[in-house]
N, C-alpha and C positions, 0 to 999 in steps of 0.2 A: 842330198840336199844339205843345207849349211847353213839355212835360215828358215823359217816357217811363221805361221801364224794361225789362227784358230781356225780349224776345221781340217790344216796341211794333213792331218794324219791320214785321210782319206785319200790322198793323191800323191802319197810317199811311201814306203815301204821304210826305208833311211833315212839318221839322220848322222853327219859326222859333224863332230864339234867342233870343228875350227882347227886354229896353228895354236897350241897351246905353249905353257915354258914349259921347259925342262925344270923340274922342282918339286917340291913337297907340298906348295903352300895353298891355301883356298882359294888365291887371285883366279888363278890359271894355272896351275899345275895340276897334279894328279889327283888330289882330294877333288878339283874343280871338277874335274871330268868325269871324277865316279857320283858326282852329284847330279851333273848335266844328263849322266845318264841314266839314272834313276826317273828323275825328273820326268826325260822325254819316255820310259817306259810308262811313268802313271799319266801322262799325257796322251797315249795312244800310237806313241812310235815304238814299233816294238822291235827295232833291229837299231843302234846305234854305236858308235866306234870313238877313237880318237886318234891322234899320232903315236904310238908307243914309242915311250920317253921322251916325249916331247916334243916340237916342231924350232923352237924358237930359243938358245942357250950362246952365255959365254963362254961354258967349258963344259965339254961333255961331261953326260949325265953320269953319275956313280953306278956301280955294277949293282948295288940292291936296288936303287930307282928302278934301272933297265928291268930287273926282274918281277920287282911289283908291278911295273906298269904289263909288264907282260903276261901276268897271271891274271889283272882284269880285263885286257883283252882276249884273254882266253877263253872269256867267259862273257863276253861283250857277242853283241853283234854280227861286228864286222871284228875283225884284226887286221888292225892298218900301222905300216912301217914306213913312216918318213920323216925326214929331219932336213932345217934346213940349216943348222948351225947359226954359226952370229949373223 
């Protein structure tokens, strides 16, 4: 699922957040996503994921991005790998 609204937790099991950036920053990058999925765990979704390192970049992601994102998918969810670049 990729959108929800009150009561979705009943009839979702997942939730994956979207095409996020490739980044550091709170817009949408990877602080966003370890919010989003906080978020939807005190929400009642209790399995959620995101792109690891990102979906959406000018220039691929730096090798520590790649690894932090991949250490909170490790511990997410789901672990989901896709990018679509520029």
């Amino acid at each position: 699922v990729r959108s929800g609204y009150t009561g979705s937790q009943a009839w979702t099991w997942a939730h994956w957040t979207g095409d996020p950036f490739s980044g550091w920053d709170e817009d949408s990058g990877l602080a966003a996503q370890v919010k989003a999925q906080l978020t939807l765990g005190l929400s009642g979704i209790p399995f959620s994921g995101s792109d690891i390192g990102g979906f959406v970049w000018e220039e691929p992601p730096s090798e520590e991005l790649w690894l932090r994102w991949t250490a909170v998918g490790v511990v997410s969810g789901m672990m989901h790998t896709q990018t679509g670049g520029t």
